[in-house]
N, C-alpha and C positions, 0 to 999 in steps of 0.2 A: 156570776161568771167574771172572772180575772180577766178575760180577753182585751175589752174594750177600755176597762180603766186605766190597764197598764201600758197602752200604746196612747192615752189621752195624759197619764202622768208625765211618760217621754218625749211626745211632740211639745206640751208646753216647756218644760224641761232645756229643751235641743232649742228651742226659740230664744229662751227669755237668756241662755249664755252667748246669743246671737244679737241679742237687744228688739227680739221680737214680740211681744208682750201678748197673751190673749184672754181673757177671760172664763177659762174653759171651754170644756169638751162643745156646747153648742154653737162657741165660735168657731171651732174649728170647723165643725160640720158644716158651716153656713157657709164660711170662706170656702171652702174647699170645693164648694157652685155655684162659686161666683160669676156670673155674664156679663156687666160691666162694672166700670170703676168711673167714679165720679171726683174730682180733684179739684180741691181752691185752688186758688191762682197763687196769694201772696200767703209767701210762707211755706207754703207748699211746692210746687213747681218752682217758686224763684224762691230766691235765698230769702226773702224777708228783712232787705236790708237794704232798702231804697237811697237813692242822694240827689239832693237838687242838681238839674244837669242847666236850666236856664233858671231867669227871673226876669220878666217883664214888665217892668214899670210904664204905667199905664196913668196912673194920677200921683205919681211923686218918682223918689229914687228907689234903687234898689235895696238900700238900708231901709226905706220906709216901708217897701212891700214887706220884707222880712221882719222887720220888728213888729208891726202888725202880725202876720201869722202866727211868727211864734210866741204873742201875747196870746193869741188866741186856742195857740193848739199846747200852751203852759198844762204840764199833768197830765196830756194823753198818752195813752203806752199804745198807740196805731204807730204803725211802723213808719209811714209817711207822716207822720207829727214830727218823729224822734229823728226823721231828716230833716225836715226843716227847724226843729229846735238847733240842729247840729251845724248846720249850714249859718244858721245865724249868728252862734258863737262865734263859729269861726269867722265867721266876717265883722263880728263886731258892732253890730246893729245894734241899737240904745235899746235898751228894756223898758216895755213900757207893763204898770200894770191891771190886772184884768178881774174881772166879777163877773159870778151867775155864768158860769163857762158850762157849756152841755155838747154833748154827743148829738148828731143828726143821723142816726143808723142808716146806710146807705146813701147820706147826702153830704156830708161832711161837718164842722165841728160851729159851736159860735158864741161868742162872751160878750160883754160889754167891758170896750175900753174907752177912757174918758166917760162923756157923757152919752155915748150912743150905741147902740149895736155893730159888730163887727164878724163877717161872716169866711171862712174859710174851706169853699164849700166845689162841689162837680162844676162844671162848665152848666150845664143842664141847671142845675138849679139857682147858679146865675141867673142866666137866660130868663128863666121862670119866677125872676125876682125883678126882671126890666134893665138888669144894668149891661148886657153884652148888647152890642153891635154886630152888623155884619163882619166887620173887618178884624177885629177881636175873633170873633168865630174861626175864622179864616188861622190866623194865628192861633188858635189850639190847638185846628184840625190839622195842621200841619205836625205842628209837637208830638199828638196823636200819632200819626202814620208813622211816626219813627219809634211809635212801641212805646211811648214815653205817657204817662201819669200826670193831667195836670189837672190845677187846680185852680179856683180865682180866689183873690183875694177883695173883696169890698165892704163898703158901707152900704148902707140903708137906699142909697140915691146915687152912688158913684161907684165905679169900680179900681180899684187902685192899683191892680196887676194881676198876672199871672207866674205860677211859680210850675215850673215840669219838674218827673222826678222819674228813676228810671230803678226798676227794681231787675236786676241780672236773673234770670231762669237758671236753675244750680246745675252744674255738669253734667249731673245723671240723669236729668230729666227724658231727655231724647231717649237715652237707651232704656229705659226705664217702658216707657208706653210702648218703644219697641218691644222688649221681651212680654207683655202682655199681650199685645197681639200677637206674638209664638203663643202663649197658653189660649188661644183662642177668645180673647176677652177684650172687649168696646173700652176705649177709654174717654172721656170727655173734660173738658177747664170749663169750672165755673168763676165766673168776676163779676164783681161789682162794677170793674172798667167800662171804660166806653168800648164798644164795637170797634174802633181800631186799633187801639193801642193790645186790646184782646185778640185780634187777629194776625198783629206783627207775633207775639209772645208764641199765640199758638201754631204760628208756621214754622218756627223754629224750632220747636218743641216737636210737631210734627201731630199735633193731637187738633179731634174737633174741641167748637168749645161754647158757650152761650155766656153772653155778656150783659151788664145792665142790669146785674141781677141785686134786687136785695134781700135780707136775709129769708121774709115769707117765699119770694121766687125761688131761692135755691132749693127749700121745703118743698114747696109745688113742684118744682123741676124731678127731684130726687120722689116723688110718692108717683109721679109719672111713667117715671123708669121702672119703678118698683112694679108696677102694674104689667111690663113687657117682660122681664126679667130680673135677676139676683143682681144685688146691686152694693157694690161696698163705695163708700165714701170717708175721702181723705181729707184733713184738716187742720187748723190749729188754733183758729181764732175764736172769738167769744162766739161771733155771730153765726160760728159754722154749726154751735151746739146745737140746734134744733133740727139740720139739713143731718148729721152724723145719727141724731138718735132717731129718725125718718127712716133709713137707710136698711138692711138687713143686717150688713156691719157697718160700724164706723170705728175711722184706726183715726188716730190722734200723733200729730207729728211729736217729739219726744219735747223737743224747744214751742211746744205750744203753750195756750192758757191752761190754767187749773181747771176751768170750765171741762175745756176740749178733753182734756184728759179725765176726766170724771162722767163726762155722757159718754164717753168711747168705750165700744167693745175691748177694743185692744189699741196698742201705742207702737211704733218706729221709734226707737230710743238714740238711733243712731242719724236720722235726719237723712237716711240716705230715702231717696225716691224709690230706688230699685228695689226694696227692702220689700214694697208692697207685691211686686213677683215674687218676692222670694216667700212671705206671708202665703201667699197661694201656693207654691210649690207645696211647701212643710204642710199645708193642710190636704191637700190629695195627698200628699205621701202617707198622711198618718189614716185617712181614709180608707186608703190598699193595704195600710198593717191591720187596719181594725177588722177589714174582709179578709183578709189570710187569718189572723187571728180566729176569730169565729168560723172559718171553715176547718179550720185544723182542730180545734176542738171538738167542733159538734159531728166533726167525719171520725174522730178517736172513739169518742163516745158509740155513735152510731154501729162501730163494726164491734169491739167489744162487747156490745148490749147484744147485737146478734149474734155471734161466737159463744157465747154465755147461756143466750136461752138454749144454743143447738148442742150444749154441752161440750163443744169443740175449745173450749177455755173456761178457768176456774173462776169463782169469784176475785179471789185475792188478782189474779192477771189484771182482771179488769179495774180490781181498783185501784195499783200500780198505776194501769194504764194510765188512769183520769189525773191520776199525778203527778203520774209524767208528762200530760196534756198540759197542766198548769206551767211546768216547767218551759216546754216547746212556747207556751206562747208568751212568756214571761219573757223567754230569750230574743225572740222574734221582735215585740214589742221595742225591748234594749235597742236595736239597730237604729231606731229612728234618732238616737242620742252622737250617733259620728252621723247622720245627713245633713248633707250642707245646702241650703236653702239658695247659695248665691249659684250654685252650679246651673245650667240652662242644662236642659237636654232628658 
């Protein structure tokens, strides 16, 4: 039966000249019930394009805290590295250089510069390293509440500063979780942030959100939800790959990793937030073509096959008919190629 394909060839079709990507007919279906939407933070909701907004020199200048980091955060493509890489250029901070440099998934980065280790890493696993104070605490937790990213910078036994970084939520964000709660669907921000700087971002945003998370939590988080309801999750990062292939869909922002875009269902090629209402519209709407579809058919069929036994129509009518049926829904199906996904209502 032509019904179902030819409305699953158009919806993908009508998307992908929209920059909405899907991986076939069983993403559509899936999208198309979905009950919440699960959303990273950075990259996602925000632009992905953080900048040091302070630096606090805590055991040297501010040229030292920065040359430090960014010996340390030398070759990471994390978006907060490639602001402090950026911030140090521009100010001109001596280069120092660094060995055995590694990734701390969810804690932050660390190398050896000179003869010792050098850490670039959460307030938290400061702390849990012995070199925060109360009064340091004090000065993150303040950074924090204003929505701001920080980080410490230290050694082994000392702490040399803290560096805040403030990553902008992209314009459509608000409207974005708006319009999903018109299509009746939960939204929620997942972060690795701390609890306040995740709370300033998600009031503004207007979304719930869980923070703290690393990338086993966003897994756990996302098989949780899964368990209450259909659950699409949004992303871009390395780390998201495993919370996106969890998920029932996972959409991959277009400016994500190769990762992201490889375990994803489907892709936003266009970086807009809103793009993922508009991914759910297109897939109810191709859901209604495919039940019009299949009722028009099997309703063609159905009164021909009776007119036919009752002698009230020939053969050749009815087989006309069933080929005109193909016709009817081949046409039908065509519509969904002018629906515009960005339309509400």
């Amino acid at each position: 039966m032509i019904s179902v394909p030819a409305s699953i060839a158009s919806a993908l079709s009508s998307g992908a000249r929209r920059g909405l990507l899907m991986k076939g007919g069983a993403v559509i279906e899936a999208t198309a019930g979905i009950t919440d939407v699960a959303f990273d933070k950075t990259g996602t909701l925000t632009l992905g394009r953080p900048r040091v907004t302070d630096v606090v020199p805590l055991g040297g200048t501010e040229a030292e805290v920065l040359s430090l980091a960014a010996a340390v955060e030398t070759g990471s493509s994390h978006p907060l590295a490639a602001a402090i890489l950026a911030r140090a250029q521009a100010d001109g901070a001596p280069s120092l250089p660094a060995s055995a440099a590694r990734a701390l998934p969810g804690k932050g980065a660390e190398a050896v510069i000179g003869d010792e280790p050098a850490w670039v890493a959460s307030p938290r696993f400061a702390e849990a390293s012995g070199v925060m104070n109360d009064e340091v605490g004090r000065s993150a937790t303040r950074l924090e509440e204003e929505g701001k990213t920080v980080v410490a910078v230290f050694r082994p036994d000392r702490l040399i500063g803290l560096i805040a970084l403030r990553d902008e939520p992209r314009e459509d964000a608000a409207d974005a979780v708006r319009q999903l709660r018109a299509l009746g669907i939960r939204s929620v921000m997942f972060t690795g942030d701390n609890a306040r700087t995740a709370a300033a971002i998600a009031a503004h945003v207007g979304i719930q959100h869980r923070a703290e998370l690393m990338p086993e939590d966003k897994v756990a988080a996302i098989r949780e939800m899964v368990a209450n309801g259909q659950v699409l999750m949004v992303g871009d990062g390395i780390n998201d790959a495993p919370a996106l292939a969890s998920a029932h869909v996972g959409v991959a922002m277009g400016s994500g990793t190769d990762v992201a875009l490889e375990t994803a269902d489907a892709a936003i090629l266009r970086n807009r937030v809103t793009d993922v209402a508009g991914k759910v519209r297109l897939a109810r709407a191709s859901m209604a073509n495919i039940r019009q579809n299949v009722a028009i058919a099997l309703g063609l069929k159905t009164v021909f096959l009776v007119t036919t036994v009752l002698g009230i129509t020939g053969l050749w009518i009815a087989i006309l008919a069933d080929t005109g049926a193909t016709v009817l829904v081949t046409l039908n199906a065509l519509r969904l190629l002018a629906f515009n996904p960005d339309r509400e209502g």
